[in-house]
N, C-alpha and C positions, 0 to 999 in steps of 0.2 A: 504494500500500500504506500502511495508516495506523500510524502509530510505534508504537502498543503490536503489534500483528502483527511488524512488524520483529525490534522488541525479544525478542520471544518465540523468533522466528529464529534471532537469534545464540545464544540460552542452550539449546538442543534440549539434551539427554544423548545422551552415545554408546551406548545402551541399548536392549535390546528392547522392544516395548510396542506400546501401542495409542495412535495419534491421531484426535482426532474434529475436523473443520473444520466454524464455522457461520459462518451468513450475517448480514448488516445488524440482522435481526429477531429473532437469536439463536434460527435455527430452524436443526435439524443438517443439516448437507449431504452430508457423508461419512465412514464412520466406515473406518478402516485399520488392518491390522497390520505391524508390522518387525522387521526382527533388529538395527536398527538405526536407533533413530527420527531421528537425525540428518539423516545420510545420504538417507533416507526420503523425510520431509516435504520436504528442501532442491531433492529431483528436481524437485516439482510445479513451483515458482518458479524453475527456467532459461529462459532467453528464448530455449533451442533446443526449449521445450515443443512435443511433437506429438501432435493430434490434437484435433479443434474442441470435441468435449463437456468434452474436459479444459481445456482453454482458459477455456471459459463457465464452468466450475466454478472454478476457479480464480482468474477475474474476482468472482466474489461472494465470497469469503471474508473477513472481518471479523476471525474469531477462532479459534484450537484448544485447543484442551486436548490434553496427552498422560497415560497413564497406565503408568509403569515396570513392567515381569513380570521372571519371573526367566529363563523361555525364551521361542522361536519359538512352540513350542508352546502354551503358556499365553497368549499371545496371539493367539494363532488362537482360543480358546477363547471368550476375551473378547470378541474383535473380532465372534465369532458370537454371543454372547448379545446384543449391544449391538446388533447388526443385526436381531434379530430381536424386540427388545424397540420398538426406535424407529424402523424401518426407514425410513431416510435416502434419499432420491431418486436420490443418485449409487451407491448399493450395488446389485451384483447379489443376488438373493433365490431361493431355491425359492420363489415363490408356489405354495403348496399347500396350500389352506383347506380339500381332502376329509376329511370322517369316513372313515378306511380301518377295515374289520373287524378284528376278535380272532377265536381260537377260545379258546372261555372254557372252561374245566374247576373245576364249581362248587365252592365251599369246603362242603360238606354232607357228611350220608353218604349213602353209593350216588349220587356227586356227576354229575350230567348234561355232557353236551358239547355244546357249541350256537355260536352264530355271532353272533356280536356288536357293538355300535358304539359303546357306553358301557364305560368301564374306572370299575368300582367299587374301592372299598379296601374289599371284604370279606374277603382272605383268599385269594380266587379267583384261582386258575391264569389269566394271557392271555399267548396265543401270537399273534406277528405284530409290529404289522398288514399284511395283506396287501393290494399295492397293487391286485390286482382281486378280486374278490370271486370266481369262477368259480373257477379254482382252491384257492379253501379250499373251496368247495361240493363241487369233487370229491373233495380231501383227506375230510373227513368224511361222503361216501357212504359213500369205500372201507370205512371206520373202522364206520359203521352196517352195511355187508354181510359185514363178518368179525365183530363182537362186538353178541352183544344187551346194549344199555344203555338203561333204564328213562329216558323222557319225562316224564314227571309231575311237576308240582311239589308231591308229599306232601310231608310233612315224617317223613321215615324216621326217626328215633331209634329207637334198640334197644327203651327202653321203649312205643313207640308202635305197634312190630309184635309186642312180646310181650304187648300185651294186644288184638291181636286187632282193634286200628279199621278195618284195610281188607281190602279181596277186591281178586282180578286183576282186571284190565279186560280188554277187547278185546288188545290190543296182545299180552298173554299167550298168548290163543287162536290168536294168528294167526303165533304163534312170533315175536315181535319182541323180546319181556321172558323174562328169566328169570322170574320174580313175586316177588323182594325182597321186596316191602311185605308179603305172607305169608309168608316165610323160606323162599321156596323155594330163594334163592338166597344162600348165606353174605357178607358182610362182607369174607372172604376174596379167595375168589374172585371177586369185582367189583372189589376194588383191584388185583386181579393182573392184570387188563385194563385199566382204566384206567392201571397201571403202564405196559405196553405202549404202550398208546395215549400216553402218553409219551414213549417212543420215537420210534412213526412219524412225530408232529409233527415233532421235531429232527432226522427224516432218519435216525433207528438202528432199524432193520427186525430186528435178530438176537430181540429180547425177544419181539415178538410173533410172528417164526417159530418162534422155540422153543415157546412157548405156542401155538399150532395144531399142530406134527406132536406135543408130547404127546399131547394130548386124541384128534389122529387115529391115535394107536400105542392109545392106553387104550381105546378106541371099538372098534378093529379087533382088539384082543387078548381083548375080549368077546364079538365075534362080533356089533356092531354094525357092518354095513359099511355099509351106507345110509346111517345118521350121520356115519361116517368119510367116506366119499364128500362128504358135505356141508362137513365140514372142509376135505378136501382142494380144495374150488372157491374156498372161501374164501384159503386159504394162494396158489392160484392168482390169484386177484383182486389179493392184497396185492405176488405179484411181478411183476405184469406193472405197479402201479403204480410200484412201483420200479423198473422197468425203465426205466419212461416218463421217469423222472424223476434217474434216473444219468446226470451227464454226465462222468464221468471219473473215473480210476482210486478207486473205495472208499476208498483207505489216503489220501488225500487232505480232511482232516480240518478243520472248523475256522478254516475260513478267507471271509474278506471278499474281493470281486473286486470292479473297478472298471473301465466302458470307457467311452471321449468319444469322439463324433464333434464336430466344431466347425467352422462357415463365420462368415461378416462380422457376422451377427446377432446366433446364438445357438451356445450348448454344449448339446447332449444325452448327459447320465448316467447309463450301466445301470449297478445295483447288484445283484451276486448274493449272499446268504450261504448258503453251500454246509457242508450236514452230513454226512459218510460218504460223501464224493462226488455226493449229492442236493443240486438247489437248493430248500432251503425256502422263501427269499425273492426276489422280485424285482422290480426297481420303476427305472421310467424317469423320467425329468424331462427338461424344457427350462429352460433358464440361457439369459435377455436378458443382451448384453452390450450393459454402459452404458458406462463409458469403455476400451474398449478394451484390456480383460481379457484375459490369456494364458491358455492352456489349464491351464498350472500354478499361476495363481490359481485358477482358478473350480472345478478338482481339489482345491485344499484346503479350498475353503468347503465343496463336495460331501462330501467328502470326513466332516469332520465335523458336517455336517448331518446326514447320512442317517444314519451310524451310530447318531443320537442317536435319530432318529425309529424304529428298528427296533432300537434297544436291543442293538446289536452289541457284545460286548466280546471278539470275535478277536483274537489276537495274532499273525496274520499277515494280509499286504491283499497282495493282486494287484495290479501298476496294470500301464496300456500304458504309459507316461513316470516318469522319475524327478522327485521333490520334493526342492526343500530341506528342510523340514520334517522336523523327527523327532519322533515320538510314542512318548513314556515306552511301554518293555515291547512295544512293538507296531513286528515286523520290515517296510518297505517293501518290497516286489519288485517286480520290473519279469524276469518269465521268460522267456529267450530260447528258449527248446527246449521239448517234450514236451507234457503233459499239461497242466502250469499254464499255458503258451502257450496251448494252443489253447481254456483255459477264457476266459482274457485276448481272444482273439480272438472267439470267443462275444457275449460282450457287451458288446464293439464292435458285432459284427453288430447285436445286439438295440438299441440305441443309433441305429443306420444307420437300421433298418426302422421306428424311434419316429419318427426327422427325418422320413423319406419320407413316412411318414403326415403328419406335421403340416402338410408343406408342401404335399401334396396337399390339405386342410379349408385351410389359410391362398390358395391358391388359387382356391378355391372361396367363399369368404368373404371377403374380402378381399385383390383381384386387382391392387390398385395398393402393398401391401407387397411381395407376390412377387413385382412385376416390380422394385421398389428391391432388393429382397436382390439379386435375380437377377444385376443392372446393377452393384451393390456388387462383387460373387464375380469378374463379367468383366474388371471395370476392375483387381483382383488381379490376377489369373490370366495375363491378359495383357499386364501392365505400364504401364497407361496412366496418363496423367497425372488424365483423365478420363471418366467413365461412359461406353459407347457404347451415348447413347441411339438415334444416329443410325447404320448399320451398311449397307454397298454391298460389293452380291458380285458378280463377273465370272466367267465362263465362256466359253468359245470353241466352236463347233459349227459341225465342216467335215467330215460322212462323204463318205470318197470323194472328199474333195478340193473340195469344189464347193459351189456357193451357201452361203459361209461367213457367219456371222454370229455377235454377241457378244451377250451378256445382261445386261443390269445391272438387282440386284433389289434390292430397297429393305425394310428392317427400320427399325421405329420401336418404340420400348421392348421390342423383342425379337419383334413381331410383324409379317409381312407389310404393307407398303404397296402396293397394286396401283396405284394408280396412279399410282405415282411409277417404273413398270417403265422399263425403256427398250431397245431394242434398235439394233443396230451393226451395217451393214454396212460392210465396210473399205474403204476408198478409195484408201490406197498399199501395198496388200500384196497382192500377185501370187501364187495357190498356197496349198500348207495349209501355213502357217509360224504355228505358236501363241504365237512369244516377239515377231516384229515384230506380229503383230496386238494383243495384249496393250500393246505401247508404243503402237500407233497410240489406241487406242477409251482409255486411263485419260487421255491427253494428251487428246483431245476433249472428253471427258465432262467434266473436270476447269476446260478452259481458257473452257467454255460455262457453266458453273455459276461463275467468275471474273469474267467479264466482265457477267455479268446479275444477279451480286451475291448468288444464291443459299446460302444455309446450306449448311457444307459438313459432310461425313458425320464423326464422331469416330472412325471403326473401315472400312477399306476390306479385306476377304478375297477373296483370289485364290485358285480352286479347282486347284492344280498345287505344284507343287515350288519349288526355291531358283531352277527357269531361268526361269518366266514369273512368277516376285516382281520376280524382277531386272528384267526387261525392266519390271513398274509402275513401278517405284521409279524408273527415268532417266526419265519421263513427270515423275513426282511433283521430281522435281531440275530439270526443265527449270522445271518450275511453281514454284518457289518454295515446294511444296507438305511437301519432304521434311522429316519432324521435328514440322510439325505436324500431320498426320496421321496416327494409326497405322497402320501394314499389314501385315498378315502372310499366308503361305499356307495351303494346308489339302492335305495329300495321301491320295491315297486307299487307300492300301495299309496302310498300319500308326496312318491316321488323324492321323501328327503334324503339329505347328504350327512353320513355319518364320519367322523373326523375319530381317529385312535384317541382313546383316554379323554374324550368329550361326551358325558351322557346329552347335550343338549345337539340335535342334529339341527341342520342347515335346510329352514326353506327357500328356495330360489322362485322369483317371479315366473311363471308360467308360460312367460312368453320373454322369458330370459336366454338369451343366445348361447350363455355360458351352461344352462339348462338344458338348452338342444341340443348340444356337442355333447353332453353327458348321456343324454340319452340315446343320442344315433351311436355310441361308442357300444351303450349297453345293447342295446338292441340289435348293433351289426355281430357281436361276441355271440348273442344269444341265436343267431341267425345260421353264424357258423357253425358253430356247437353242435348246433338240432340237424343238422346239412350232415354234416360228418357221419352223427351216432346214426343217421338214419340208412348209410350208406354202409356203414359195419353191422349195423341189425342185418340190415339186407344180406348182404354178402356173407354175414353168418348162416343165415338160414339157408341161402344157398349152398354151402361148401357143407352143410349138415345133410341137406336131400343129394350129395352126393357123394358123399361120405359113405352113406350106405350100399352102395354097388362094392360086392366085392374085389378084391385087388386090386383097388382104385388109393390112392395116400395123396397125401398131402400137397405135394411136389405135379400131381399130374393133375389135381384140379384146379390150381395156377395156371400153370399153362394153357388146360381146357380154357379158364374164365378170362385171361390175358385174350385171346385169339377168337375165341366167339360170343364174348361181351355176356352173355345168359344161358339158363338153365335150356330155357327155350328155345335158343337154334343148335345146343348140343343137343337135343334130342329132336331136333329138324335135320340136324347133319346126316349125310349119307357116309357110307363106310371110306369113299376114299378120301372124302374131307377130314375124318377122324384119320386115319391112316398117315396123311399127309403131317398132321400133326402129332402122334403119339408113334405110329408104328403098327404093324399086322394088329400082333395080336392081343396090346392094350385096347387097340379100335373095334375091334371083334368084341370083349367084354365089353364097352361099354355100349356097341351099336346093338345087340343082341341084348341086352338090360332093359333098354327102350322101347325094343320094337317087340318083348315079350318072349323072344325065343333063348332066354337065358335055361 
C-alpha cells in the first residue's frame, strides 16, 4: 500500500458519504456509499478480506476520494449518479440502453394520443415508459374503441376552423372522428375525454365510466338505443380491461412494489407501480453481481434506479426484505399478511419467470456460463469446498433378491459421461443387503481409482437415506477418503439431501437446478442398475434352460449365446449352423435336444 493511501486511511470521517477508489492510471474503479465512511472503506483493507474479485480490486487501488452527505440516503443518490455518469468496472449497473415508449398526449388543441420514443419539451403530456411496448398498444386500443379522437396532424386553432380551411376526411365517414376541424365536435367535449383518458393511463377508471353511462342514460332517454347499445360495449370493453388489469384490493392506492429473485451470478428486479389497484407499470431487469453484492445492496441501487427511470414519486414501496436505508417522506414495507403480501409475492413470481427465461437464451447461447452459474449455485447449496465438476452416483438393483448389481454413473460439468459408467457385481455380500453392498462397491470403486492414480470425483451421491450414506462413508474412512470428498444422499420420498453426521436433511426448491442435477444423477444410476440386473436375470435364465441339455458346460453356451444372440435361433438353427460353430458332434447333441430326437 503506498503512504499517501495509508495516510488517507487513518484520516476517513466518521460520516456518511460516498467513496470513489482509482487505480495506478487514475482510472475509477469503484464508486460506494456508507453510513459510515470510516468504518466502510476500513472493511475493504482487513487481511480476513473475502472473496477473489474483491481481492483483485483491492490489489489495484492507488487512490480515493470521499465525499461527506448529510444522510444514507443522499448518498445513495450520489453514489447512483456517479455510477451512472462514469460507470466504474467494479459497480453493479442496470445496463439498459433501450429506447422504452411514452404515451404522448399532445400539447395542441383537440390534442392526439399516440405512442412514442422521443420525449420532446413541448409542453406535451408522457406517460410511462413502458418496459414492453404491447401492452401500451393495448392500453391505447382500448382508449381508441371507447372515445373517437381525431389523427390528423391539422393545426386546429379556433381561428382556423372558424374560417372554414378544412372538410372531414374519411376517418369521419367511417365513425372514427367526431369532425373537430368543422366544429362538429366542441373544444369541450374532447377535453372531457381526453380528461378521462387521463385517468385510464394512471389506473383511475371512475372519470371515464362516468363519462360512458352519461352519454349511454342521454342516448337511451332519447330513445337512441342503438347508440346507447354502442356505449354500453364500449363501457364493457373498458371493464373487462380493468378487470384484466386489477390485481388487488382498489382502495390500494399509490404505491411502488419491489421483488428479487437472486442466485451466485445475478439479481433479477420486478418493479410494479400500481394505480387504484391496476399495475400501470412494469418492468424486469437482471443485476451482474460483481463483487459479491447482497441482495440489500443491489435492492437499493434498484431501488432508486428504476424509480428515476419511470419517474415514480410514491410515498409508499413494497419490498420482500427490509433496508437500512431510509428515504425522506417515503414509508418502506416489507407486508406480512393480505393483499400487499401477495402483491409483494407477485413480483417475485414475475422476477422468477424473467431469471427462467434468461437462463433458458443464456443456455442456448452461451452453454459454458450456464454450466459455471450452474457448478457456482451447487458448490453453495451443498457446502462444498469446491465446484462438482466431477459428480459419481451409486444405486443398488437386486429385484427379488437375485443377480444383484451396483451402478456407478459419471457426470462431468453436470452432464452425462457414458463412458466412464461402471457396473458392480458384489463379491462378499450374500443376499439382498443394500447397506453391506453399498460399503462393499464405494470401497472398490474408490480403492481402484487410488491405486491407478485416477482423478477422483469432487461430489459422490448415494440414491437412499442416512443407512446406505452410512454404510459409503466407512468405505470412504477406511480410504483415507472421508472429508475430502463430499457425499451426501438423495431420498426418494420427500426428495431431501442427507449430509454425514447431520440428523437435519436439506430441502432444495423444487424447481432448483442444483435439485435437477441431483436427481437426473439419481435416476440415470437407477436406470442403469435396472438395464444391467435385467440383462443378467435374462441371461441367467437363459444359460439355466441350457444348462440342462446334457454334455452341454459352461464354455459352449458362450459361445452358442456370443454367435446366435438367443435361446431362440439356437433352437431355429439347422445342424450345419450349429456345426459351423461347435463341431459334428456337440451340434448333433444339441440339434437332436430341440428337435426331440434326443
Amino acid at each position: 500500500m503506498n503512504p499517501s493511501l495509508e495516510l488517507q486511511l487513518k484520516t476517513l470521517p466518521s460520516e456518511p458519504g460516498v467513496y470513489r477508489y482509482y487505480d495506478k492510471n487514475d482510472q475509477l474503479l469503484y464508486v460506494g456509499k456508507a453510513k459510515n465512511l470510516k468504518k466502510r472503506v476500513l472493511s475493504y483493507f482487513n487481511k480476513n478480506l473475502s472473496g477473489y474479485r474483491i481481492k483483485i480490486m483491492v490489489s489495484k487501488i492507488q487512490r480515493l476520494e470521499t465525499t461527506i452527505v448529510n444522510s444514507e440516503y443522499d448518498a445513495l443518490l450520489l453514489e447512483n449518479n456517479l455510477i451512472k455518469e462514469h460507470q466504474p468496472f467494479y459497480n453493479v449497473m442496470l445496463k439498459d440502453d433501450k429506447t422504452y415508449p411514452w404515451i404522448c398526449i399532445k400539447n395542441e388543441d383537440f390534442p392526439r394520443i399516440f405512442l412514442t420514443r422521443n420525449k420532446i419539451k413541448d409542453g406535451s403530456e408522457y406517460y410511462g415508459p413502458y418496459a414492453k411496448v404491447r401492452p401500451a398498444k393495448i392500453l391505447l386500443d382500448t382508449i381508441k374503441h371507447i372515445y373517437k379522437l381525431r389523427t390528423c396532424n391539422l393545426n386546429l386553432a379556433p381561428n382556423k376552423i372558424a374560417e372554414g380551411k378544412y372538410k372531414v376526411c374519411l376517418e369521419y365517414h367511417i365513425k372514427n372522428c367526431e369532425g373537430p376541424c368543422e366544429d362538429l365536435e366542441s373544444k369541450e367535449e374532447y377535453d372531457e375525454k381526453i380528461d378521462a383518458i387521463r385517468g385510464i393511463i394512471k389506473g383511475d377508471f371512475r372519470k371515464a365510466k362516468d363519462y360512458l353511462v352519461n352519454q349511454m342514460m342521454k342516448l337511451a332517454s332519447n330513445l337512441k338505443f342503438e347508440e346507447a347499445q354502442i356505449i354500453k360495449e364500449r363501457l364493457d370493453i373498458l371493464e373487462d380491461y380493468q378487470a384484466k388489469n386489477t390485481v388487488v384490493n382498489p382502495n390500494i392506492d399509490d404505491v411502488d412494489v419491489f421483488g428479487m429473485i437472486s442466485d451466485e451470478t445475478a439479481a433479477y428486479v420486478n418493479f410494479f407501480k400500481i394505480r387504484n389497484g391496476n399495475i400501470i407499470q412494469s418492468f424486469t431487469t437482471e443485476i451482474k453481481k460483481i463483487l459479491e453484492e447482497t441482495d440489500e445492496d443491489i435492492m437499493e441501487e434498484a431501488l432508486i434506479e428504476i424509480r428515476q427511470k419511470f419517474g415514480s414519486d410514491s410515498k409508499e414501496v413494497l419490498l420482500p426484505f427490509h433496508l437500512t436505508v431510509e428515504i425522506p417522506n417515503v414509508k418502506l414495507i416489507v407486508p406480512k399478511v393480505g393483499d400487499k403480501k401477495r402483491i409483494v409475492e407477485l413480483s417475485e413470481k414475475n422476477a422468477k419467470e424473467y431469471r427462467l427465461e434468461k437462463l433458458k437464451q443464456v443456455q442456448i447461447v452461451d452453454p459454458e456460463r450456464h454450466t459455471n452459474r450452474i457448478m457456482a449455485e451447487m458448490q453453495k447449496l451443498l457446502r462444498m469446498p469446491v465446484e462438482p465438476r466431477h459428480i459419481e452416483g451409486f444405486d443398488n438393483s437386486n429385484i427379488q433378491g437375485t443377480n444383484p448389481v451396483s451402478a456407478c454413473v459419471v457426470f462431468k460439468d453436470g452432464k452425462p459421461s457414458k463412458a466412464d459408467y461402471r457396473i458392480f457385481h458384489p463379491k462378499t455380500v450374500e443376499g439382498p443387503n443394500d447397506f453391506a453392498t453399498m460399503e462393499e462397491v464405494i470401497y472398490r470403486r474408490y480403492k481402484r481409482m487410488l491405486d491407478e492414480g485416477d482423478n477422483l470425483p469432487q461430489l459422490i451421491l448415494i440414491d437412499g437415506g442416512k443407512g446406505q450414506l452410512s454404510s459409503a462413508v466407512k468405505s470412504l474412512r477406511l480410504l483415507g477418503l472421508y472429508g475430502k470428498i463430499t457425499i451426501v444422499g438423495i431420498a426418494k420420498r420427500l426428495e431431501e439431501i442427507f449430509f454425514p453426521e447431520d440428523p437435519i436433511p436439506l430441502y432444495l426448491d423444487k424447481k432448483s437446478e442444483t435439485l435437477k442435477i441431483l436427481q437426473r444423477v439419481r435416476d440415470e444410476a437407477h436406470r442403469f442398475g435396472v438395464k444391467h440386473h435385467r440383462t443378467r436375470r435374462k441371461n441367467s435364465t437363459i444359460k439355466s434352460e441350457l444348462e440342462e441339455i446334457p454334455g452341454v458346460g459352461g464354455k459352449t453356451i458362450e459361445l452358442l449365446l456370443s454367435k446366435l444372440k438367443s435361446v431362440k435361433r439356437i433352437k431355429e438353427a439347422n445342424q450345419e449352423t450349429l456345426e459351423e460353430i461347435l463341431g459334428k458332434s456337440k451340434a448333433k447333441v444339441i440339434w437332436e435336444y430341440f428337435n426331440g430326437n434326443a
